[in-house]
mmCIF file as Biopython writes it, N, C-alpha, C and O atoms, coordinates in Angstrom:
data_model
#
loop_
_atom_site.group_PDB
_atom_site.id
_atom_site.type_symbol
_atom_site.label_atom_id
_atom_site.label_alt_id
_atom_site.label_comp_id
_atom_site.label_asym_id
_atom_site.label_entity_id
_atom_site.label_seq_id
_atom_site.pdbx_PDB_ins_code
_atom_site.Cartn_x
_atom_site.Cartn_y
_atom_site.Cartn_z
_atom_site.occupancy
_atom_site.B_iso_or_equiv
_atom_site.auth_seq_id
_atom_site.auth_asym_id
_atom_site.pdbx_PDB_model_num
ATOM 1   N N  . UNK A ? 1  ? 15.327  11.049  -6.485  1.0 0.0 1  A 1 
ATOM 2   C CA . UNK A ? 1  ? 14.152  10.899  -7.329  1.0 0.0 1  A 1 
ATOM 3   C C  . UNK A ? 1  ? 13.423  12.245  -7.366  1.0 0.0 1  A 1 
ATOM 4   O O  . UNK A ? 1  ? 13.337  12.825  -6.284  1.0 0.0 1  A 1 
ATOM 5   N N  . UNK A ? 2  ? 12.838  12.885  -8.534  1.0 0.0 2  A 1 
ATOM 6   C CA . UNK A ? 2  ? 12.104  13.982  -8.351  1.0 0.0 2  A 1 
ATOM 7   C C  . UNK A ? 2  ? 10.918  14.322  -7.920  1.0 0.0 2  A 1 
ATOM 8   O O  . UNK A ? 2  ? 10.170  13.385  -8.198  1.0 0.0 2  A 1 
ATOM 9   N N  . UNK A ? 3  ? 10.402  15.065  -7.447  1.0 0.0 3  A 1 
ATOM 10  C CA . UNK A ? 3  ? 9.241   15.285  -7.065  1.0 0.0 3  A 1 
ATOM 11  C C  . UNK A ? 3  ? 8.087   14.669  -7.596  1.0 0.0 3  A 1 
ATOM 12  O O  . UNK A ? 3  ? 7.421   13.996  -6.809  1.0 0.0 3  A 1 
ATOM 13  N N  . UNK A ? 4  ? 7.652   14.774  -8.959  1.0 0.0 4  A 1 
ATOM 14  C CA . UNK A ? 4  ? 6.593   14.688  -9.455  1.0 0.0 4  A 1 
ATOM 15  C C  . UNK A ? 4  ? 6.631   13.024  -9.926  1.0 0.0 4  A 1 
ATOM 16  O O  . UNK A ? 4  ? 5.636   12.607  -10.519 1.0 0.0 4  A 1 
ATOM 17  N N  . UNK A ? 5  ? 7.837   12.021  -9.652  1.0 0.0 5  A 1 
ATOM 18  C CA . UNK A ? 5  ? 8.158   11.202  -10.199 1.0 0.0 5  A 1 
ATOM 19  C C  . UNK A ? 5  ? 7.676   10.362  -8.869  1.0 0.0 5  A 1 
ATOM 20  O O  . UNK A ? 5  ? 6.981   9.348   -8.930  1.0 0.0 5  A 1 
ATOM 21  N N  . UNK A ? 6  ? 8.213   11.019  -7.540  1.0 0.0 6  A 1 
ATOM 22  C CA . UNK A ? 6  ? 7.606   10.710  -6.141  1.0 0.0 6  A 1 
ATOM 23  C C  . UNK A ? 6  ? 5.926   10.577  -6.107  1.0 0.0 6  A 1 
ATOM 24  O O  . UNK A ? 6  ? 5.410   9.543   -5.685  1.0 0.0 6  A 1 
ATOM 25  N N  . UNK A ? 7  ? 5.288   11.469  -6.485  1.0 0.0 7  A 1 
ATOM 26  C CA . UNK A ? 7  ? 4.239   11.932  -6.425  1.0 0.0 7  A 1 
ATOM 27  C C  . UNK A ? 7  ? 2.978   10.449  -7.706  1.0 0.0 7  A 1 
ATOM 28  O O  . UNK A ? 7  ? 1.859   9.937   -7.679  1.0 0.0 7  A 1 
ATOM 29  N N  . UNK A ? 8  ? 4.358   10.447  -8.657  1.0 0.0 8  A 1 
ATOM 30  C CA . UNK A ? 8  ? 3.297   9.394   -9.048  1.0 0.0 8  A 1 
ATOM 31  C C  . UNK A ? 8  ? 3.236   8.090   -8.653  1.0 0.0 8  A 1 
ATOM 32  O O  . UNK A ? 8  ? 2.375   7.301   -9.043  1.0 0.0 8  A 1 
ATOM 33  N N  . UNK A ? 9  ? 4.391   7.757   -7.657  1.0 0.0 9  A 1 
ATOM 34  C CA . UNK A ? 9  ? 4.277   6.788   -7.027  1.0 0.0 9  A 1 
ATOM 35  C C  . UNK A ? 9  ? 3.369   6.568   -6.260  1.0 0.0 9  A 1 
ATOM 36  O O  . UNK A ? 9  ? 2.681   5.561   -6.431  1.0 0.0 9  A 1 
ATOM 37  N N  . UNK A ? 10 ? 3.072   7.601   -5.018  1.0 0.0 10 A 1 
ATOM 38  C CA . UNK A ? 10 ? 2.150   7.953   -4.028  1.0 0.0 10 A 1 
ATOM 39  C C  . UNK A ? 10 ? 0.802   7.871   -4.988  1.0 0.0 10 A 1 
ATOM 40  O O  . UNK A ? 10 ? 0.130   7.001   -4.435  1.0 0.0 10 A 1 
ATOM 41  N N  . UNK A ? 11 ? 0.401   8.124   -5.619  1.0 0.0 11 A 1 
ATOM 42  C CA . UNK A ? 11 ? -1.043  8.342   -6.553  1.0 0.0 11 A 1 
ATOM 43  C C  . UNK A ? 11 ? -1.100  6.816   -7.136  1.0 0.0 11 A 1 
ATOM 44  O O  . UNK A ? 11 ? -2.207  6.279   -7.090  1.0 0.0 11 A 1 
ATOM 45  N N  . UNK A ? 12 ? -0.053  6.094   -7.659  1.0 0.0 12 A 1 
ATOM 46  C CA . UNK A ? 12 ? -0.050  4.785   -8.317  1.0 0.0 12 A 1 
ATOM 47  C C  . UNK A ? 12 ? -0.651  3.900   -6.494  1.0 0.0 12 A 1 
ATOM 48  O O  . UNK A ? 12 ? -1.665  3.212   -6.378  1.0 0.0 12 A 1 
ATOM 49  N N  . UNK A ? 13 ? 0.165   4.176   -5.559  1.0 0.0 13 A 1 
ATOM 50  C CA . UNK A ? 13 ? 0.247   3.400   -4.497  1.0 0.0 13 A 1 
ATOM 51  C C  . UNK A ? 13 ? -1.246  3.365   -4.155  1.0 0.0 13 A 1 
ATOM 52  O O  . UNK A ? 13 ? -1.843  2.303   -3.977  1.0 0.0 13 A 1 
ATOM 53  N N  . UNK A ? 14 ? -1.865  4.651   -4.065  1.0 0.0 14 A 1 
ATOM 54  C CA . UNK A ? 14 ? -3.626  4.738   -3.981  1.0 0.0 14 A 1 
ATOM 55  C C  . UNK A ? 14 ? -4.611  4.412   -4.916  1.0 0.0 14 A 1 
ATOM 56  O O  . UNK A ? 14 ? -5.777  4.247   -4.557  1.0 0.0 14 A 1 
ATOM 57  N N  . UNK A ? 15 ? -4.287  4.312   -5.986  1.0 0.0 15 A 1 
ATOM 58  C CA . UNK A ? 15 ? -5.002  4.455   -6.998  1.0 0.0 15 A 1 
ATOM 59  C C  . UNK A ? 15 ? -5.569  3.087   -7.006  1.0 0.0 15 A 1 
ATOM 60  O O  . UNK A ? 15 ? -6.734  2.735   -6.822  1.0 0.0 15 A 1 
ATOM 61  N N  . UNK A ? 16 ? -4.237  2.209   -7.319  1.0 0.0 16 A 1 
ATOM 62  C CA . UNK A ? 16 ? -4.403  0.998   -7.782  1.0 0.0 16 A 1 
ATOM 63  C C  . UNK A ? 16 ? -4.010  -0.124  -6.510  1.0 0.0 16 A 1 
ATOM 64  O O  . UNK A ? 16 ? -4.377  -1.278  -6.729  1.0 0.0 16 A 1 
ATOM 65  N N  . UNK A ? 17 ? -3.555  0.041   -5.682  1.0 0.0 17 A 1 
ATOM 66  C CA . UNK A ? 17 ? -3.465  -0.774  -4.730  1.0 0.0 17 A 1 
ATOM 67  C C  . UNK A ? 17 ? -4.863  -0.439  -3.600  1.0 0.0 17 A 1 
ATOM 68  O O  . UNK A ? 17 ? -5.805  -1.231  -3.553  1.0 0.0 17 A 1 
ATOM 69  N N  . UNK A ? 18 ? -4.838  0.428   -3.008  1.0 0.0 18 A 1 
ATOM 70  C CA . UNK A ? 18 ? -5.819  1.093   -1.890  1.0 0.0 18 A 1 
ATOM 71  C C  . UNK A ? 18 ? -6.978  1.058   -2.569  1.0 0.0 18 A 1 
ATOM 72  O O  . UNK A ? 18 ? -7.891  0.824   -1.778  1.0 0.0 18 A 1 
ATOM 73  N N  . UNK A ? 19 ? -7.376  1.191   -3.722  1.0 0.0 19 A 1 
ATOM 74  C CA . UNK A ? 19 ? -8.900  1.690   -4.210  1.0 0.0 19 A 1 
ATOM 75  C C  . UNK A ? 19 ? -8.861  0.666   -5.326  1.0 0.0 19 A 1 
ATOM 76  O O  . UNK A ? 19 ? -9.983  0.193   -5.503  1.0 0.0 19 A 1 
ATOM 77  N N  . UNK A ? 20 ? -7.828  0.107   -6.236  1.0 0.0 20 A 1 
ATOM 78  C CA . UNK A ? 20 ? -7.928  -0.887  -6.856  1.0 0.0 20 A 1 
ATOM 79  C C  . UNK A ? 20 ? -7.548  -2.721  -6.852  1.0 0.0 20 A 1 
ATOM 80  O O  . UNK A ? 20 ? -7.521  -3.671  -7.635  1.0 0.0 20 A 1 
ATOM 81  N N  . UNK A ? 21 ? -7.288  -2.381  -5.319  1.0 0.0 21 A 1 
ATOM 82  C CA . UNK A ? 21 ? -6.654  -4.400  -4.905  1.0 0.0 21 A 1 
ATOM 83  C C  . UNK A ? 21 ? -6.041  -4.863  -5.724  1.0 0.0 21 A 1 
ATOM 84  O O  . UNK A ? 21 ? -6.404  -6.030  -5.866  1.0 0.0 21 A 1 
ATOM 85  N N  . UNK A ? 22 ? -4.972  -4.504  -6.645  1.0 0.0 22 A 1 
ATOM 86  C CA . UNK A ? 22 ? -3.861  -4.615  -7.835  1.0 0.0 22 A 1 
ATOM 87  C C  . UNK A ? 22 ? -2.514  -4.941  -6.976  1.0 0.0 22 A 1 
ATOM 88  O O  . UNK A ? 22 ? -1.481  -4.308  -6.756  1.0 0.0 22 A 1 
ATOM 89  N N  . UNK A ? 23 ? -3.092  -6.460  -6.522  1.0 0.0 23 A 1 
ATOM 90  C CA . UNK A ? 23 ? -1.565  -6.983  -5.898  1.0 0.0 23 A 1 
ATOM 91  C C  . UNK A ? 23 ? -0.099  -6.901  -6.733  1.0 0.0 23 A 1 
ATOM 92  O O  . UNK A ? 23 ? 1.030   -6.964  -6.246  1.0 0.0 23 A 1 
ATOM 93  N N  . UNK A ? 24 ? -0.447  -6.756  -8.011  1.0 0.0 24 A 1 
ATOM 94  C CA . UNK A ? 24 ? 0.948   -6.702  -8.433  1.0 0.0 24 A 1 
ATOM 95  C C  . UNK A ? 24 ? 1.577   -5.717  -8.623  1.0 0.0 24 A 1 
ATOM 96  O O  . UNK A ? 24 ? 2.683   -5.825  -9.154  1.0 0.0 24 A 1 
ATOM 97  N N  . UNK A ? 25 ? 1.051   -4.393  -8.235  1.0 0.0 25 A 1 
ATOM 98  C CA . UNK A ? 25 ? 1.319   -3.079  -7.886  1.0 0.0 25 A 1 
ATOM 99  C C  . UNK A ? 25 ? 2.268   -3.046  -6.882  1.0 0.0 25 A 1 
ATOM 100 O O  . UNK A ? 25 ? 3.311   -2.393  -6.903  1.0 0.0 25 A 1 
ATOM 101 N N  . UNK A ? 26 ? 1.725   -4.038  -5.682  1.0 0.0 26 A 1 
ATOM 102 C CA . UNK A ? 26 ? 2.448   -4.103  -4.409  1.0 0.0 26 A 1 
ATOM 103 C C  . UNK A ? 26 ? 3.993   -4.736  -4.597  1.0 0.0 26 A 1 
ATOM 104 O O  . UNK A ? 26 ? 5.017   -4.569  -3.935  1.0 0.0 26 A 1 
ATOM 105 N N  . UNK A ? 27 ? 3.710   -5.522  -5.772  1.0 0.0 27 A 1 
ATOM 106 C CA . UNK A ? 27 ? 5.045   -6.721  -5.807  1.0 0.0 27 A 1 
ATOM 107 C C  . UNK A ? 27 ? 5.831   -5.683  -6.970  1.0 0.0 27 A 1 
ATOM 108 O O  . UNK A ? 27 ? 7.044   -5.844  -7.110  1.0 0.0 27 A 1 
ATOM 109 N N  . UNK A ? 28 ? 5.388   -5.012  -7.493  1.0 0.0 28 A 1 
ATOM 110 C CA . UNK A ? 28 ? 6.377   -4.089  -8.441  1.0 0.0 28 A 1 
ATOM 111 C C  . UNK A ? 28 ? 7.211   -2.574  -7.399  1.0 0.0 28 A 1 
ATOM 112 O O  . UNK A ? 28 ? 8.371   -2.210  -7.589  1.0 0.0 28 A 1 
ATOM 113 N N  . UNK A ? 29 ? 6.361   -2.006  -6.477  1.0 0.0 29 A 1 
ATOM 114 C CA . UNK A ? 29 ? 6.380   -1.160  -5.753  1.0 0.0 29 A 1 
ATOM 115 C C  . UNK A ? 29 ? 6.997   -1.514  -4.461  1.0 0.0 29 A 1 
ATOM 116 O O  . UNK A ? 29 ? 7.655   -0.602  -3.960  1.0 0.0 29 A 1 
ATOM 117 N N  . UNK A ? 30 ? 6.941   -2.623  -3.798  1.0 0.0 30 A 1 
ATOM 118 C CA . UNK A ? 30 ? 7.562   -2.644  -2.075  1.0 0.0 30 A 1 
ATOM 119 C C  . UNK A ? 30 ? 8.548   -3.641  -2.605  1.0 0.0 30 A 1 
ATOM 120 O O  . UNK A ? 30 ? 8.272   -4.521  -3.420  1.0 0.0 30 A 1 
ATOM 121 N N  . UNK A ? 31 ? 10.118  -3.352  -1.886  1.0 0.0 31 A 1 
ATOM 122 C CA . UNK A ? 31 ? 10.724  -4.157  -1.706  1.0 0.0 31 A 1 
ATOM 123 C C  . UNK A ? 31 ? 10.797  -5.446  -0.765  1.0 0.0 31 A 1 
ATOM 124 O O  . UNK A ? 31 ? 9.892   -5.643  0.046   1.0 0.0 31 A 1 
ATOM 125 N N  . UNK A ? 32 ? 11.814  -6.270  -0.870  1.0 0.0 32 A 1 
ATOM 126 C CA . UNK A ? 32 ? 10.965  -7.830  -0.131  1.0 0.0 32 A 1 
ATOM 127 C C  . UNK A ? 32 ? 11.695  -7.651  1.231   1.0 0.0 32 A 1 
ATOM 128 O O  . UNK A ? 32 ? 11.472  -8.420  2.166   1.0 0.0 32 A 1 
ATOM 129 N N  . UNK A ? 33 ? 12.427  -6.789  1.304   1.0 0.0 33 A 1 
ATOM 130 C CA . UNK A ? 33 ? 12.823  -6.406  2.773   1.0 0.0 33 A 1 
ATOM 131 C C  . UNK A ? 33 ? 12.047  -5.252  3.330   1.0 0.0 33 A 1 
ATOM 132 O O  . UNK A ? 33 ? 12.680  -4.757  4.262   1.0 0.0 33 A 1 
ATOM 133 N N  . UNK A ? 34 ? 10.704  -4.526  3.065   1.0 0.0 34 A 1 
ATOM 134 C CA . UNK A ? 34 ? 9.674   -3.574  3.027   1.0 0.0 34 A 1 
ATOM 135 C C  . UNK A ? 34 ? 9.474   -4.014  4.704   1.0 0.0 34 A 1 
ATOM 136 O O  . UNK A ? 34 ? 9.155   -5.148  5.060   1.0 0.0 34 A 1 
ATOM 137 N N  . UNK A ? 35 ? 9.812   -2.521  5.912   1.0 0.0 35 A 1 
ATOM 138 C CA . UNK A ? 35 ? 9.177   -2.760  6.945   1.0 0.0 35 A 1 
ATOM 139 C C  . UNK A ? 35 ? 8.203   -1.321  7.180   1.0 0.0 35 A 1 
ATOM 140 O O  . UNK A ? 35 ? 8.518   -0.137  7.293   1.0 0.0 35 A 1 
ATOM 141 N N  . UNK A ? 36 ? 6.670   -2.146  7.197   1.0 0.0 36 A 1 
ATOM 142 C CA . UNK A ? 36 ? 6.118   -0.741  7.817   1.0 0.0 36 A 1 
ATOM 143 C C  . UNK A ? 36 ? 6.231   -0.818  9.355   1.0 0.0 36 A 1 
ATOM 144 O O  . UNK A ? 36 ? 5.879   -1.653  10.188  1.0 0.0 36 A 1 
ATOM 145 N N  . UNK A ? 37 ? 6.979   0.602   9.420   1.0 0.0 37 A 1 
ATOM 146 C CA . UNK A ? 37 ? 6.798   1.477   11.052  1.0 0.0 37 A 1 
ATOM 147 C C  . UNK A ? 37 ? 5.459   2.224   11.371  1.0 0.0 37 A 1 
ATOM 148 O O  . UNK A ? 37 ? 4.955   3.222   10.857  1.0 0.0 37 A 1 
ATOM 149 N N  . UNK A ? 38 ? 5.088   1.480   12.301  1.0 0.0 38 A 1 
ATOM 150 C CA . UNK A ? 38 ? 4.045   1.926   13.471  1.0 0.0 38 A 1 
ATOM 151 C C  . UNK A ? 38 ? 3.801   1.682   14.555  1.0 0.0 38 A 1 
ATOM 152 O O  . UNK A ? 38 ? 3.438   0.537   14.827  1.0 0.0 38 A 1 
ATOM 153 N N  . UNK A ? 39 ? 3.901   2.562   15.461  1.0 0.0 39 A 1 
ATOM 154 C CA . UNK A ? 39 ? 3.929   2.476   16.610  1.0 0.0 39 A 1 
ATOM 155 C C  . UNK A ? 39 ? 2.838   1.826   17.311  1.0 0.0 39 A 1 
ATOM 156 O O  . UNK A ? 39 ? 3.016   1.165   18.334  1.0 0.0 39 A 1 
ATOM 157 N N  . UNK A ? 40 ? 1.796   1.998   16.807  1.0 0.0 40 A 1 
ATOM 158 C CA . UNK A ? 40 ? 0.572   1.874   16.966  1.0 0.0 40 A 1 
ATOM 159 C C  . UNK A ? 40 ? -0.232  0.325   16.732  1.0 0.0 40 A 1 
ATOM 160 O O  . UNK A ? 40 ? -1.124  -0.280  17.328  1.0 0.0 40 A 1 
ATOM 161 N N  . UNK A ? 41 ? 0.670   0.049   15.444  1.0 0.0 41 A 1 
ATOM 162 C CA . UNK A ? 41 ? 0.533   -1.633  15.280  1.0 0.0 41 A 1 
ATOM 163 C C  . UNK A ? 41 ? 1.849   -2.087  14.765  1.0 0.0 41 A 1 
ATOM 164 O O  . UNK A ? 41 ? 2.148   -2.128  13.571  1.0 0.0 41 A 1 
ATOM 165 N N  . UNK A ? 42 ? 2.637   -2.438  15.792  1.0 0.0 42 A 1 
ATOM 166 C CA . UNK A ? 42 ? 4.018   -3.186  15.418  1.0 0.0 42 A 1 
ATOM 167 C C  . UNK A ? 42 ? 3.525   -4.862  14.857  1.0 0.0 42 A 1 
ATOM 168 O O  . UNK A ? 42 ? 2.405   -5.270  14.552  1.0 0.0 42 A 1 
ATOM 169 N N  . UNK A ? 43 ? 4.720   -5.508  14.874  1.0 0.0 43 A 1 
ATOM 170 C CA . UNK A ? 43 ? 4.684   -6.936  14.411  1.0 0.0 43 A 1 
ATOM 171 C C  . UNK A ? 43 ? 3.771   -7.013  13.767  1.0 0.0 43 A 1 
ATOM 172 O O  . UNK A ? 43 ? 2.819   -7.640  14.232  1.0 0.0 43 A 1 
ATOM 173 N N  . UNK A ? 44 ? 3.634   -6.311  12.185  1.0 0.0 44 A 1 
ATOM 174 C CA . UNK A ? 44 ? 2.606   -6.194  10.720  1.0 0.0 44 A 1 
ATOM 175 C C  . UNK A ? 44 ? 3.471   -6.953  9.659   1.0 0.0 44 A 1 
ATOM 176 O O  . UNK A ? 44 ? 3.079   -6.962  8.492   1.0 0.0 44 A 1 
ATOM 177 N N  . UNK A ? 45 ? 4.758   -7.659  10.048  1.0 0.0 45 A 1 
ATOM 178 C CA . UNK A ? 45 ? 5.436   -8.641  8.833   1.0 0.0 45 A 1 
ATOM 179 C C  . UNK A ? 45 ? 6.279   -7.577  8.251   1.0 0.0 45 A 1 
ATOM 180 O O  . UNK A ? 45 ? 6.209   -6.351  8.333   1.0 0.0 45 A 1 
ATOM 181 N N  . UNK A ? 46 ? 6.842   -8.124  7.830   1.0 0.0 46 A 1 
ATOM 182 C CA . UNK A ? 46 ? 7.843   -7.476  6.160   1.0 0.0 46 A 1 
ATOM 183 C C  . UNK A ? 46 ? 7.334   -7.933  4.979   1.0 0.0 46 A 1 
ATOM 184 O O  . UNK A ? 46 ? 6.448   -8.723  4.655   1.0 0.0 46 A 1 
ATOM 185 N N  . UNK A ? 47 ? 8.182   -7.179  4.374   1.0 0.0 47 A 1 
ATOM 186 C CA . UNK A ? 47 ? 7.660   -7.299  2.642   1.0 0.0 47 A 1 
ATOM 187 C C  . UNK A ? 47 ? 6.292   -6.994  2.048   1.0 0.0 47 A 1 
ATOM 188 O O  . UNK A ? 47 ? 5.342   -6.563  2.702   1.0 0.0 47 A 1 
ATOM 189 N N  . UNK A ? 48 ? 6.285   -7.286  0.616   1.0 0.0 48 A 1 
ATOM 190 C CA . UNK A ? 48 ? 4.865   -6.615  -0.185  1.0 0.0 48 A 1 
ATOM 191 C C  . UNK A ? 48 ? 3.953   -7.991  0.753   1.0 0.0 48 A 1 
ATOM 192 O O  . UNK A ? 48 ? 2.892   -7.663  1.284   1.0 0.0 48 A 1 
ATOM 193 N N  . UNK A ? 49 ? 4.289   -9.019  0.853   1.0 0.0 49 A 1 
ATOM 194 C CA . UNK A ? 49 ? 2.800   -10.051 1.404   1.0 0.0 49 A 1 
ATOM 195 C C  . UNK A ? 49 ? 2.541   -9.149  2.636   1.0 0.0 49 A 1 
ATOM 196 O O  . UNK A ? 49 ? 1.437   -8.626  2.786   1.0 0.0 49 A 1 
ATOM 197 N N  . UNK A ? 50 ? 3.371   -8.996  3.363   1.0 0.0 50 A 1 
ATOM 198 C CA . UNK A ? 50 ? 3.001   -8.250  4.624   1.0 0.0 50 A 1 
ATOM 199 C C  . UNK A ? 50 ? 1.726   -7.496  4.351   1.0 0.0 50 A 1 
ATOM 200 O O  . UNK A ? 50 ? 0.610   -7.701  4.829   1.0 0.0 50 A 1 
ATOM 201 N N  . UNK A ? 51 ? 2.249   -6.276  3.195   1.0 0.0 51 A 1 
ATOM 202 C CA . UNK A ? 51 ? 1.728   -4.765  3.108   1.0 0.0 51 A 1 
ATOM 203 C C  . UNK A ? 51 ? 0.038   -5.194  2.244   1.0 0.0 51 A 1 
ATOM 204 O O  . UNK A ? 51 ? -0.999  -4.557  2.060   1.0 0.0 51 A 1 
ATOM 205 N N  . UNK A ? 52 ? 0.331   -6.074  2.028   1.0 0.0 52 A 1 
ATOM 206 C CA . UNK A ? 52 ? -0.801  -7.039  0.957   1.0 0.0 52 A 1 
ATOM 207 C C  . UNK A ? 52 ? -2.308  -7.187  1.785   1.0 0.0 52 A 1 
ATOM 208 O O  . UNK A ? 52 ? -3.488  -6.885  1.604   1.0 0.0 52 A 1 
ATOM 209 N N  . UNK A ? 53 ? -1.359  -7.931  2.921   1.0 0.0 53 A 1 
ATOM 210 C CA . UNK A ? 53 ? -2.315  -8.591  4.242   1.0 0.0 53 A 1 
ATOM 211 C C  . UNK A ? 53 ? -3.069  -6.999  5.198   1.0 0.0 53 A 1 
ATOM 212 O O  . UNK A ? 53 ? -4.183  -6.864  5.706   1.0 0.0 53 A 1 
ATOM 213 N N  . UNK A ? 54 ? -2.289  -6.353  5.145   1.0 0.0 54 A 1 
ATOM 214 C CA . UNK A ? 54 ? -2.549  -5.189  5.520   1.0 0.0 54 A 1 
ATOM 215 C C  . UNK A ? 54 ? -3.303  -4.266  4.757   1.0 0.0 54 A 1 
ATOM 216 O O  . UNK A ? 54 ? -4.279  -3.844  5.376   1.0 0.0 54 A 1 
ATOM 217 N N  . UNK A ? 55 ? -3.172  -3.834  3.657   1.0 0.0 55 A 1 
ATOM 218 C CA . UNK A ? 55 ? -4.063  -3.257  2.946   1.0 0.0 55 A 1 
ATOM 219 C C  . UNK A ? 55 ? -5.452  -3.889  2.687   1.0 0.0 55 A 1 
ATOM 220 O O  . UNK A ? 55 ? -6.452  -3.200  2.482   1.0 0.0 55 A 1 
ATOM 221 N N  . UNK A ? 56 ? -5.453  -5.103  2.707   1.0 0.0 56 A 1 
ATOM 222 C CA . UNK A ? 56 ? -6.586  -6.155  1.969   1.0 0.0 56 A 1 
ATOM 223 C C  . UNK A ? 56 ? -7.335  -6.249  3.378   1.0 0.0 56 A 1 
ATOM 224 O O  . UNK A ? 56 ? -8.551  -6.094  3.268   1.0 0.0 56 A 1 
ATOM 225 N N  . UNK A ? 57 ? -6.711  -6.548  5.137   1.0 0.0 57 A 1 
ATOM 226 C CA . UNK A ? 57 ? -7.675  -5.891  6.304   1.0 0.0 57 A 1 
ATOM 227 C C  . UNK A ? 57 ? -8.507  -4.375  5.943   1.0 0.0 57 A 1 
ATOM 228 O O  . UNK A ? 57 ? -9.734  -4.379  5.852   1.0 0.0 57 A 1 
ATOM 229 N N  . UNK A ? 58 ? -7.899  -3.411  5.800   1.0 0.0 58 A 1 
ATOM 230 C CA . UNK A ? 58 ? -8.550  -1.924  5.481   1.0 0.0 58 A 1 
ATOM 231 C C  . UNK A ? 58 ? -9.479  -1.995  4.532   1.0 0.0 58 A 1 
ATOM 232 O O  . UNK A ? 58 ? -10.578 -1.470  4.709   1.0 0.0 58 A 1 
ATOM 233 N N  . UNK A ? 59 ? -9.274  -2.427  3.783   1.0 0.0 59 A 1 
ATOM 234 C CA . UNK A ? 59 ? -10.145 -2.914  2.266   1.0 0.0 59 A 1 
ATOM 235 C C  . UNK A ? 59 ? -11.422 -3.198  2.429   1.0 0.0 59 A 1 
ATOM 236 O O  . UNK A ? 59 ? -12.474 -2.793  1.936   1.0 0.0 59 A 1 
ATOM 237 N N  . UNK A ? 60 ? -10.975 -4.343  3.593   1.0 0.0 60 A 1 
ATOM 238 C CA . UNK A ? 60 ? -12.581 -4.838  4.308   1.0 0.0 60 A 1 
ATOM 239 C C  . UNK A ? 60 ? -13.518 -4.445  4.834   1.0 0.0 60 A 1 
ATOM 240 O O  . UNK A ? 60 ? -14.713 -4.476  4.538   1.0 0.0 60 A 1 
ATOM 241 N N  . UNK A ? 61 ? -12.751 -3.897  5.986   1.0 0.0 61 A 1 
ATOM 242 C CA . UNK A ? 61 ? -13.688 -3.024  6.835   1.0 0.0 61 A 1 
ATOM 243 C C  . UNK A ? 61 ? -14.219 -1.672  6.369   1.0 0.0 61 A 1 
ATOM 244 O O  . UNK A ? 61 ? -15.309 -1.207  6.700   1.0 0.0 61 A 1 
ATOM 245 N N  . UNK A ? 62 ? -12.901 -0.817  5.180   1.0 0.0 62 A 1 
ATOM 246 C CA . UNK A ? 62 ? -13.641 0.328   5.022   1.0 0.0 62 A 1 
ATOM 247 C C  . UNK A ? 62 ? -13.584 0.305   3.347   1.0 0.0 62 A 1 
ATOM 248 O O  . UNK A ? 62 ? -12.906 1.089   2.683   1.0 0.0 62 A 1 
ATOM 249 N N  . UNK A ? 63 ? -14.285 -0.566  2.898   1.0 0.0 63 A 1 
ATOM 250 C CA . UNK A ? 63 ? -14.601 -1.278  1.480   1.0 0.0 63 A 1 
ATOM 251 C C  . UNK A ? 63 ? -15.407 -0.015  0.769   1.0 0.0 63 A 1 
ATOM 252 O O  . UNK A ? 63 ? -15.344 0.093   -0.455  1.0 0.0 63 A 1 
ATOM 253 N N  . UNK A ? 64 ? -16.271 1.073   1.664   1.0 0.0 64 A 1 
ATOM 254 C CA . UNK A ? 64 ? -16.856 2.186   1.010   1.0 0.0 64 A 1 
ATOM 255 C C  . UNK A ? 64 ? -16.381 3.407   0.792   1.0 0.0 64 A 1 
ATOM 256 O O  . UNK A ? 64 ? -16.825 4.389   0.197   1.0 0.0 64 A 1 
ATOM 257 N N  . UNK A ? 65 ? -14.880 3.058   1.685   1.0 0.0 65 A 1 
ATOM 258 C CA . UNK A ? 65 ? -14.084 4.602   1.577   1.0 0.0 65 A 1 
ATOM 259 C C  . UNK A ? 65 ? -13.191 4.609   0.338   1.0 0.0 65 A 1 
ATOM 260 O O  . UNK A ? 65 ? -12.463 3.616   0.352   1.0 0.0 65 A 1 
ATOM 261 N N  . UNK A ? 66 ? -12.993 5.402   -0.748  1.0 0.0 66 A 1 
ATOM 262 C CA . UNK A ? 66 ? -11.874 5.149   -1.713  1.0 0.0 66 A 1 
ATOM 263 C C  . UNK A ? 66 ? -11.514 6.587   -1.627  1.0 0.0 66 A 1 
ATOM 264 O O  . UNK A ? 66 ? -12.389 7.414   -1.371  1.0 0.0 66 A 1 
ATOM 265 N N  . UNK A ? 67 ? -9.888  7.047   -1.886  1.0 0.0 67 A 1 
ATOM 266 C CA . UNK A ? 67 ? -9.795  7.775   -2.371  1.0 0.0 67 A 1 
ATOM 267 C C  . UNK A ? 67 ? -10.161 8.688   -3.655  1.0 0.0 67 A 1 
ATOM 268 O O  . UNK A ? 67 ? -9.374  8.293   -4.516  1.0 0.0 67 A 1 
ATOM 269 N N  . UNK A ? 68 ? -10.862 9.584   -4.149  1.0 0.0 68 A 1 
ATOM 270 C CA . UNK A ? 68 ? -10.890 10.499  -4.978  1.0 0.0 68 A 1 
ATOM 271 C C  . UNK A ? 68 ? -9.978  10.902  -5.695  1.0 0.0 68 A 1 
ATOM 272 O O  . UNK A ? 68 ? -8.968  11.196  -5.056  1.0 0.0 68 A 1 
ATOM 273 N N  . UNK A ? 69 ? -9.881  11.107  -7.310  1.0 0.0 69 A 1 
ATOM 274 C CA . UNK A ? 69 ? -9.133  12.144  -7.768  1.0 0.0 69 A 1 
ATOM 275 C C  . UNK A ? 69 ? -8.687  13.253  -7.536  1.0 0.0 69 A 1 
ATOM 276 O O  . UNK A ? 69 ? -7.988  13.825  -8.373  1.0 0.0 69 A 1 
#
């Protein structure tokens, strides 16, 4: 995949999921076998519901932080 094609994924992934709660971003974007690695917080589920449940915790607590253009 090319760079800038990468890049609008990463910007789609913030834009509209992280700063816009556009669950169907998640279901077009993560596959249903999707595992996030972290060391830090293991056993976070698979798939977009997983990444859903996870983004939508952050959402909450830091509901005033959005990324910028």
């Amino acid at each position: 995949m090319p760079v800038e094609e990468n890049k609008m994924l990463v910007r789609r992934q913030f834009d509209e999921i992280w700063n816009g709660g556009n669950w169907a971003t998640v279901d077009e974007l993560y596959a249903p076998n999707y595992v996030h690695h972290d060391p830090y917080n293991p056993d976070q589920g698979t798939g977009p519901e997983a990444f859903k449940l996870r983004v939508s915790g952050y959402r909450n607590v830091l509901h005033t932080c959005r990324r910028g253009a």
